[in-house]
C-alpha positions as CSV (number, residue, x, y, z in Angstrom):
1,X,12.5,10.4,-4.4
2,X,9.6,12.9,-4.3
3,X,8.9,15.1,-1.1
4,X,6.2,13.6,1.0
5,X,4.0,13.7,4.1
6,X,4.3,11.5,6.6
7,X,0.4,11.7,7.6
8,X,-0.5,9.6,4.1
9,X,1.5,6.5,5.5
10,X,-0.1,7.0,8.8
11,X,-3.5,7.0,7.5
12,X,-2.6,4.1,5.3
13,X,-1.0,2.1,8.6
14,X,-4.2,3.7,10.9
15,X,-6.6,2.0,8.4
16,X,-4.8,-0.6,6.6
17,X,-6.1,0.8,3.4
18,X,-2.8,3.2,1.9
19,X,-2.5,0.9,-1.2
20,X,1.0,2.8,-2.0
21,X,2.2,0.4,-4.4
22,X,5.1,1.6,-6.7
23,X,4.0,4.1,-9.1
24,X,5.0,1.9,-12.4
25,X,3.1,-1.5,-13.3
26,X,6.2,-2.8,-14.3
27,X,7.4,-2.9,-10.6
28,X,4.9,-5.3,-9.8
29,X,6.3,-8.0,-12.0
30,X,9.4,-8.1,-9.9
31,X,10.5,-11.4,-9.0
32,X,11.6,-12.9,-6.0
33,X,15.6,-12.9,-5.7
34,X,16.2,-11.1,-3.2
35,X,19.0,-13.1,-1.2
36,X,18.3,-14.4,2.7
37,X,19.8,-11.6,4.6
38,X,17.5,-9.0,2.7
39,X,14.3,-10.8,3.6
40,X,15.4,-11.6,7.3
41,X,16.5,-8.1,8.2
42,X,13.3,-6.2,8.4
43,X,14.8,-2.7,9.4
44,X,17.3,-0.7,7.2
45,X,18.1,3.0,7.3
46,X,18.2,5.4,4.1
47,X,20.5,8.7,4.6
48,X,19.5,11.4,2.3
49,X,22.9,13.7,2.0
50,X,23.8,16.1,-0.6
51,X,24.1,19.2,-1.8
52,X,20.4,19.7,-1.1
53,X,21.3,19.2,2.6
54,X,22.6,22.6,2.7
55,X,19.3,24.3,1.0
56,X,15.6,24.6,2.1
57,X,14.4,23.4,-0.9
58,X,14.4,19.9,-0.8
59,X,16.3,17.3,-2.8
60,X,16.4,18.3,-6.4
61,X,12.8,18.5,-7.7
62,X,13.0,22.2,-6.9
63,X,14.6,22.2,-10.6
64,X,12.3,19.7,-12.5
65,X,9.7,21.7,-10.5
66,X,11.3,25.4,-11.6
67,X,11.0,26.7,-8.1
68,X,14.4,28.2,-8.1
69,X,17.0,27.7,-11.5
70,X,19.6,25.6,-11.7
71,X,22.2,27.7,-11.3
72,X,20.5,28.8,-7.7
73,X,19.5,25.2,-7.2
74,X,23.5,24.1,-7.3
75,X,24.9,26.9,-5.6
76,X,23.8,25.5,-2.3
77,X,26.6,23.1,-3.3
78,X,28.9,25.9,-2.0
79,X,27.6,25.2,1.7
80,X,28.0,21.2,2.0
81,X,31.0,21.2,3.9
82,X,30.8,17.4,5.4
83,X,32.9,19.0,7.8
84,X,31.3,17.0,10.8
85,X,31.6,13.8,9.3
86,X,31.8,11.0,11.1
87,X,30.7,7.4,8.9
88,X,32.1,5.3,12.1
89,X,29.3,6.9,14.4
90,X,26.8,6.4,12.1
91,X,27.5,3.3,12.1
92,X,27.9,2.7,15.5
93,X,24.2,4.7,15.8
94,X,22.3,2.5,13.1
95,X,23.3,-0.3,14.9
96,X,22.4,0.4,18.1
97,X,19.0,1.6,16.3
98,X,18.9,-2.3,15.3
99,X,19.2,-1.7,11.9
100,X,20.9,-4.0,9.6
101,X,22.1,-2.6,6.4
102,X,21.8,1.0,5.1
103,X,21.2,2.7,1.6
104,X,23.4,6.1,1.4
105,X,22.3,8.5,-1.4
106,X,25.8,8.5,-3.5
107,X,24.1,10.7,-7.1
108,X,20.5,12.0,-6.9
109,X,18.7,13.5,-9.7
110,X,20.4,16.7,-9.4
111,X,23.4,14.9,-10.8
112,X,26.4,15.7,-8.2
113,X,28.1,12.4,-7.3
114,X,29.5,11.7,-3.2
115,X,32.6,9.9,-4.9
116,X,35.2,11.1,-7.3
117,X,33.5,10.3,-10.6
118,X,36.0,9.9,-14.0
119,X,32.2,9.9,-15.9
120,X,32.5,13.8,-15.7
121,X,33.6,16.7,-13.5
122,X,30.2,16.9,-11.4
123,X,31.4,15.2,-7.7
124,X,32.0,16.9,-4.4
125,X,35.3,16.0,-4.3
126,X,35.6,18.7,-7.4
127,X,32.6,21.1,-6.7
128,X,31.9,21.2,-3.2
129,X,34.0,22.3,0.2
130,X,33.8,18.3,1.3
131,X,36.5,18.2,-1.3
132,X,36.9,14.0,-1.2
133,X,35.8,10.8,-1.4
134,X,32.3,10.2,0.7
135,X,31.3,7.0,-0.3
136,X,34.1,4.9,0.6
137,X,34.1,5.9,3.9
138,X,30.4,5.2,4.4
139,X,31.4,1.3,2.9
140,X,34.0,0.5,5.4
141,X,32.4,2.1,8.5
142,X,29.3,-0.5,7.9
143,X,30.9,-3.0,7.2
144,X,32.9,-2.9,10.3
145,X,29.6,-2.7,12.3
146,X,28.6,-5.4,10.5
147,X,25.9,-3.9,8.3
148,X,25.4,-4.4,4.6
149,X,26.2,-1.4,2.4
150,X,23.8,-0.1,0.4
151,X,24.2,2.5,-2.6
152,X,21.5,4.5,-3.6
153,X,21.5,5.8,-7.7
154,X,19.8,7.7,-9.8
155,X,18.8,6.4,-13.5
156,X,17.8,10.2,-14.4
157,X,20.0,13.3,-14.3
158,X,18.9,16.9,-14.4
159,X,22.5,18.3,-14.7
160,X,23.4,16.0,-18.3
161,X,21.7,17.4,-21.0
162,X,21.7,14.1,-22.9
163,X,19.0,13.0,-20.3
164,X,16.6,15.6,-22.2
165,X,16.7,13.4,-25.6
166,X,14.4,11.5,-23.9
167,X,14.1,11.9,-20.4
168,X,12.0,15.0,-19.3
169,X,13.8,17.7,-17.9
170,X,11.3,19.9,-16.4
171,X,7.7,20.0,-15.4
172,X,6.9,22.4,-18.3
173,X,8.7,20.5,-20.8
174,X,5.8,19.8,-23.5
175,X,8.2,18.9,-26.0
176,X,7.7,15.5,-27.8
177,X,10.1,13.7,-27.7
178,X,11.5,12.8,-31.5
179,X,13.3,9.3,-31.8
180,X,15.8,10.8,-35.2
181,X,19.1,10.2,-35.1
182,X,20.9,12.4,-33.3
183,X,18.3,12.0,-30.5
184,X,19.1,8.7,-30.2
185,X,23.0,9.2,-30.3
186,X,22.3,11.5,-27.4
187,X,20.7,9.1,-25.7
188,X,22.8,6.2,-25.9
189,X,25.6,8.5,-24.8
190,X,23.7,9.2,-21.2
191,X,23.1,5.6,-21.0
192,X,27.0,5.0,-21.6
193,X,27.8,7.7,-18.8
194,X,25.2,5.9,-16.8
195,X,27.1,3.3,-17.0
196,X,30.2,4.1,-16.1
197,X,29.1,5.8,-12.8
198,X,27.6,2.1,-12.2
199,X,30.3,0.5,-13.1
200,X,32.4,2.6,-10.9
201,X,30.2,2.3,-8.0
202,X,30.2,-1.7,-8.0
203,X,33.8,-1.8,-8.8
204,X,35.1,0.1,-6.2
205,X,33.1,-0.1,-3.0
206,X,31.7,-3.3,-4.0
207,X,27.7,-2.7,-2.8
208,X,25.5,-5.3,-1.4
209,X,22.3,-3.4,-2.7
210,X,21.4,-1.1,-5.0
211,X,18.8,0.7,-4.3
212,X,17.7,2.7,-7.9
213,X,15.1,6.0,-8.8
214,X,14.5,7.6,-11.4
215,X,14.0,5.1,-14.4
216,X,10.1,6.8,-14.9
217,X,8.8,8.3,-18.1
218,X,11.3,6.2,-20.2
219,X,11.4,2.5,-21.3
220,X,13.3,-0.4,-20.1
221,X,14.0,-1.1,-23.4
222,X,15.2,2.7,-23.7
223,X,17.2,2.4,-20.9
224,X,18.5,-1.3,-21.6
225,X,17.8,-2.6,-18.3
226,X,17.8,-6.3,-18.7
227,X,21.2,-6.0,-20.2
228,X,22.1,-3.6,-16.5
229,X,21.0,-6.3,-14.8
230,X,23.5,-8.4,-16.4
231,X,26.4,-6.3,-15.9
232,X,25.8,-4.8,-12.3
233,X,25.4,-8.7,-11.4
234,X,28.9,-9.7,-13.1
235,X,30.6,-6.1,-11.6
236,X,29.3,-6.9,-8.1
237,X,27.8,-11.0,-7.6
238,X,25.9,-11.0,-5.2
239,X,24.4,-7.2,-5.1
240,X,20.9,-6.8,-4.9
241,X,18.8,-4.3,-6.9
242,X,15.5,-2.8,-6.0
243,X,12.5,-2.7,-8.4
244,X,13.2,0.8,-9.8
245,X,14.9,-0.3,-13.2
246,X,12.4,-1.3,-15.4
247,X,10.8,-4.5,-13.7
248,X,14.1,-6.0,-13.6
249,X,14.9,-6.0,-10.1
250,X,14.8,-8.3,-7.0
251,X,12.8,-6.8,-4.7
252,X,9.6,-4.6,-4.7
253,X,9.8,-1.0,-3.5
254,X,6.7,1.1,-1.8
255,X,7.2,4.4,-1.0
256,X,5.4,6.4,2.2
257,X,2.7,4.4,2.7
258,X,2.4,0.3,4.1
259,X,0.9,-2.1,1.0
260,X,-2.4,-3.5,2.5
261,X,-1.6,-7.2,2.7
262,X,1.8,-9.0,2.0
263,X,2.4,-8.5,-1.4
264,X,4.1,-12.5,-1.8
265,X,7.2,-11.2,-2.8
266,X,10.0,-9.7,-1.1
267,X,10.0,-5.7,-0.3
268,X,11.0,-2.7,1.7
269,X,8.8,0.2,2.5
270,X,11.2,3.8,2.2
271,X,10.1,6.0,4.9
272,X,10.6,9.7,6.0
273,X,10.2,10.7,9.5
274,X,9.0,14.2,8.8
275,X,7.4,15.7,5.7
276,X,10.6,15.4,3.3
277,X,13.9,13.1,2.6
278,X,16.5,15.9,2.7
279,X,17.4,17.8,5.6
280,X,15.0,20.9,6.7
281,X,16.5,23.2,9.6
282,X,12.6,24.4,10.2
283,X,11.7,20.6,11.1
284,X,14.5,20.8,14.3
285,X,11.9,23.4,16.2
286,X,9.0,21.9,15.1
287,X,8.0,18.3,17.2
288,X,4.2,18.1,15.9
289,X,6.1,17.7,12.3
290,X,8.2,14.9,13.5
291,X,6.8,11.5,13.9
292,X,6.8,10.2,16.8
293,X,8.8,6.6,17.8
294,X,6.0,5.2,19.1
295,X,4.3,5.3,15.8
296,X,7.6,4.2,13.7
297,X,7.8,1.2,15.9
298,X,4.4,0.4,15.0
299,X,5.2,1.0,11.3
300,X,8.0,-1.4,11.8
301,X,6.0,-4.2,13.3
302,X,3.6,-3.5,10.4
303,X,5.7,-4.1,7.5
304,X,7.0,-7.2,9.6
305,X,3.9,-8.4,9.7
306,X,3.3,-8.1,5.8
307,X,6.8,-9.9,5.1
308,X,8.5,-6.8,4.3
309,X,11.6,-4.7,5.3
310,X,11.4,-1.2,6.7
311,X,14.0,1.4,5.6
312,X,13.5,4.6,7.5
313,X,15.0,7.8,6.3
314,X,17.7,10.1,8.2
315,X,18.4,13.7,7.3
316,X,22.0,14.2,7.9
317,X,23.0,18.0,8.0
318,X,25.9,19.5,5.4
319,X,28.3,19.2,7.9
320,X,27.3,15.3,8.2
321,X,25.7,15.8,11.5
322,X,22.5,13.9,12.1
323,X,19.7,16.1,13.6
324,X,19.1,15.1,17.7
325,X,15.5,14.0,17.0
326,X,16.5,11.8,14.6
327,X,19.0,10.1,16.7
328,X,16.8,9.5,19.8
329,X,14.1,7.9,17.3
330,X,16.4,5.5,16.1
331,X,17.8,4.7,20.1
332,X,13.9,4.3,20.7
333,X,13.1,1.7,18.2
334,X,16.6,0.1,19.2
335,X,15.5,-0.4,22.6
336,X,12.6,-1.8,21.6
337,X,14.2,-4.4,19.1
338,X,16.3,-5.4,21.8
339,X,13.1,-6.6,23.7
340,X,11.3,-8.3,20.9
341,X,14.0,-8.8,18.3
342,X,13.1,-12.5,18.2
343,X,9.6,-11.7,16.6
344,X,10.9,-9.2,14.0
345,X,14.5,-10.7,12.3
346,X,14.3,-13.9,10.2
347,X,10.5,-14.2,10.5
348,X,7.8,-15.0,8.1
349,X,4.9,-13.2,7.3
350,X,1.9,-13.4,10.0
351,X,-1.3,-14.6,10.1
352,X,-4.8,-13.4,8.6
353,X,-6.7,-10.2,10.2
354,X,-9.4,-12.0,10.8
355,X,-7.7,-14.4,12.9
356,X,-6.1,-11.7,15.1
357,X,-7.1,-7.8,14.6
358,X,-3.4,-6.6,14.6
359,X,0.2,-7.3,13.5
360,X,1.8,-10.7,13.9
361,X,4.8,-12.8,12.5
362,X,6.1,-15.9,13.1
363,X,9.1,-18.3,13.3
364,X,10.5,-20.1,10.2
365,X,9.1,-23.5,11.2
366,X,5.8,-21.9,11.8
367,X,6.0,-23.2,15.2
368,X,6.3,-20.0,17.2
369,X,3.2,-17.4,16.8
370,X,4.0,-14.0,17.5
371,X,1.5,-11.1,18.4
372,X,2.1,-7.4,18.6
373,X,0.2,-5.5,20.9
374,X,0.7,-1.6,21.2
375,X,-2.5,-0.6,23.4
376,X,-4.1,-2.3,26.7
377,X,-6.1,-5.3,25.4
378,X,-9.8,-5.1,26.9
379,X,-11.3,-8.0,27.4
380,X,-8.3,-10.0,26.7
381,X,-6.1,-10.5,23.5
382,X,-8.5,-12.5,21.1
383,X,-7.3,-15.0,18.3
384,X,-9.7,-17.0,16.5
385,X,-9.4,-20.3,14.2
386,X,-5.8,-21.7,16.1
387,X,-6.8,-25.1,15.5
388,X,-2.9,-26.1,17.5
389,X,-3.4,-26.5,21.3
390,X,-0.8,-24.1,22.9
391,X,2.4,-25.8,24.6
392,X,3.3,-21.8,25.9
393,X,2.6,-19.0,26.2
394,X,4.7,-15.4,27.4
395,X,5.6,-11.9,27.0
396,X,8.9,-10.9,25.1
397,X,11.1,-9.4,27.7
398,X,8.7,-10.7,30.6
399,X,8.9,-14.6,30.6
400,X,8.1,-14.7,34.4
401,X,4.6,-13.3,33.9
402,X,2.1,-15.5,33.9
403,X,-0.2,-15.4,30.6
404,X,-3.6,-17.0,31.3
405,X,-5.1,-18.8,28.4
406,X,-9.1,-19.2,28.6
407,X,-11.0,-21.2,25.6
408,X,-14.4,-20.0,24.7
409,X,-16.9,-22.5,21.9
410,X,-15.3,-24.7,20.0
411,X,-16.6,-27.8,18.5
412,X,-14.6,-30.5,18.4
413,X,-17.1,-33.3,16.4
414,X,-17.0,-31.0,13.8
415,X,-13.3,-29.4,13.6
416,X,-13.5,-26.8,15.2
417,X,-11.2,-24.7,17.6
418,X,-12.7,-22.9,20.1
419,X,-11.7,-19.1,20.6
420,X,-8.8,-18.4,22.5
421,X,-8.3,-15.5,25.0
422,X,-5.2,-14.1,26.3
423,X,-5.4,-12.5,29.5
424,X,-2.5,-10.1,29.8
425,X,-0.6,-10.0,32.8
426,X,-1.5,-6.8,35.2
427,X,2.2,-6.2,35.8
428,X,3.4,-5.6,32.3
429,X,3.1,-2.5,30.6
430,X,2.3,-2.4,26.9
431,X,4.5,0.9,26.8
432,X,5.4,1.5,23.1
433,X,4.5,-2.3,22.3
434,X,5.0,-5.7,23.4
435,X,4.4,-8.9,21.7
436,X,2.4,-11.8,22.9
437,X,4.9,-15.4,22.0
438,X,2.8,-18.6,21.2
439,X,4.8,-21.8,21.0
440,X,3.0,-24.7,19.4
441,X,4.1,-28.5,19.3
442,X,3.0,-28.7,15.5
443,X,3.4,-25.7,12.7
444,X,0.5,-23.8,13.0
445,X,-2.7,-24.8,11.3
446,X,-5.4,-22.7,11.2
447,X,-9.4,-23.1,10.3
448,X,-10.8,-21.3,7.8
449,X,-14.2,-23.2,7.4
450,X,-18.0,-21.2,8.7
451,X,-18.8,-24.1,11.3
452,X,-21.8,-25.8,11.2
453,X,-25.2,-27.0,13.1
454,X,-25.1,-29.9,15.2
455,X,-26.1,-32.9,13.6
456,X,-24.1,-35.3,16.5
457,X,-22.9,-35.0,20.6
């Protein structure tokens, strides 16, 4: 996962325009097998906790980028302590946030493992004060709140130096890459200890999701990811594995910034909610560096709207302490999913921009509109082309107000609905968003035609 800024996937929300597709072409020929629960979750959290928690530095491209050596680079490992630990409050926390499943960081690319590997000596049971098993921990303190576990892994590995046969190893590296035989050997040997870890991994803590980086700069053919696919599915039925392997996953994966329309497949946005995925002490005194709820609610809403799944980062300290600001942003967007959970879990993608200028979802049987609304509507809460009549209409969380409903054109000889205004209801405050419910007799059917003179009345 590269560092980031959190201002590109504002702009790209602010403007609808941050096309941040996954970097490979590949990706985009993902298919659709991503199993119910995935789709209908929406919201998902992503902890980001290594040996890179205990650094400034970020996590791991400070070696592919040679800002410090390796040797600096993994001595940090001598100050993740996990001391502080505490996977049942996590979960406890990420539920309350509304969350339901979450995607824990077991092996980024710098290499060190959060579970006793047999692949080779590099874990922090071995290497690090935490001195035992992290993972497994992590698995049965979800599932007890009733979240799906996800496993985070990555393809590449900066500390096996069969990753360099054909992998690059750092951002100077010019060498090309020879395909002889003992490159090759090389190669199939990290792919071997690839596997293993994998195999380890589904075997043991039995994942419901994979969630994969790292498979760039190499083919799927190199990295034999078709035949993966095949195995992680037999060692674990049921997971589910993100995009990053080649093409061959089940769901799509942007990164930092919302696609600009729903891409007709299933995905999850990854999201930071400062400028980087690992913790950073600095960001604790530093609130105009930290985004604000309000605005990950919005993002939320957004990638509902889209028919996707937001998974929003956490930063958890080396002790395993997550930083306060963190925590009161995921209470914040909790509270608000407790208001308008109904519009957000098990919905389907919304409806056209041009039929209402914001977010909106609706209900499976495309019988219940939803509309978000996170500023005062002036003039009224426009949608246009609702051919359906409503049967109601009410505020989430605010049934008792009264939602007046006035129709403005229309031409029925010729099929067409008039323009409907909302008027919102003068005691309801749009605080950090509220959502407009439309219930409708039929599924909704919408017109799409450019009218036309009148030639009868």
């Amino acid at each position: 996962m590269r560092m980031g800024t959190w201002a590109k996937g504002l702009a790209s929300l602010l403007v609808l325009a941050g096309l941040a597709f996954p970097a490979s072409a590949r990706e985009r020929e993902v298919g659709d097998g991503a199993p119910p629960w995935f789709k209908d979750a929406k919201f998902g959290i992503f902890i980001h906790w290594g040996i890179f928690s205990a650094g400034p530095g970020g996590a791991s491209w400070p070696i592919f980028n040679e800002r410090v050596s390796y040797d600096e680079y993994m001595a940090q490992a001598k100050g993740f302590s996990a001391e502080n630990y505490d996977p049942a409050g996590w979960a406890k926390l990420f539920r309350e946030s509304g969350a339901r499943y979450a995607v824990l960081t077991t092996k980024h690319h710098d290499g060190m493992a959060l579970w006793p590997t047999e692949a080779n000596d590099l874990d922090v049971v071995k290497k690090t004060p935490a001195g035992r098993d992290l993972v497994g921990p992590f698995a049965r303190a979800m599932r007890k709140e009733g979240l799906k576990v996800g496993l985070y892994y990555s393809w590449l590995d900066w500390s096996n130096p069969d990753y360099a046969a054909l992998g690059k190893w750092r951002a100077s590296d010019k060498e090309k890459k020879t395909r002889d035989a003992e490159t090759m050997k090389r190669w199939k040997r990290f792919v071997e200890f690839d596997e293993r870890q994998l195999r380890e991994l589904c075997e043991n803590y039995k994942p419901d999701l994979l969630w994969f980086d790292g498979d760039w700069g190499v083919s799927p053919e190199d990295w034999g990811m078709k035949a993966f696919r095949e195995k992680l599915k037999a060692w674990d039925p049921g997971v589910v594995l993100n995009a990053r392997m080649g093409g061959c996953g089940d769901y799509d994966t942007p990164e930092q910034g919302i696609p600009f329309d729903n891409l007709g497949k299933p995905w999850e946005l990854c999201m930071t909610m400062g400028p980087g995925w690992g913790y950073d002490a600095g960001l604790e005194g530093k609130p105009s560096a930290q985004i604000p709820a309000n605005y990950l609610i919005r993002l939320l809403a957004e990638c509902t709207s889209f028919g996707g799944n937001l998974l929003l980062n956490v930063s958890p300290r080396p002790d395993g302490t997550l930083p306060e600001w963190q925590v009161e942003r995921l209470r914040a967007i909790g509270a608000w999913l407790k208001l308008n959970a109904e519009a957000v879990y098990g919905t389907l993608p919304g409806i056209h921009r041009n039929h209402y200028a914001g977010a909106s979802s609706l209900s499976k049987d495309r019988k219940t509109l939803y509309l978000f609304l996170f500023s005062e509507p002036v003039n009224g809460v426009m949608l246009k082309g609702l051919k359906n009549k409503p049967k109601s209409v009410s505020v989430l969380g605010a049934s008792e107000a009264r939602v007046r409903v006035r129709d403005v054109g229309g031409a029925d000889w010729n099929g067409v609905p008039p323009t409907r205004f909302f008027e919102w209801p003068a005691d309801v405050e749009i605080g950090t968003g509220r959502v407009l419910r439309i219930e409708l007799a039929e599924p909704i059917d919408l017109y799409r035609g450019k009218s036309a003179a009148i030639s009868q009345n």
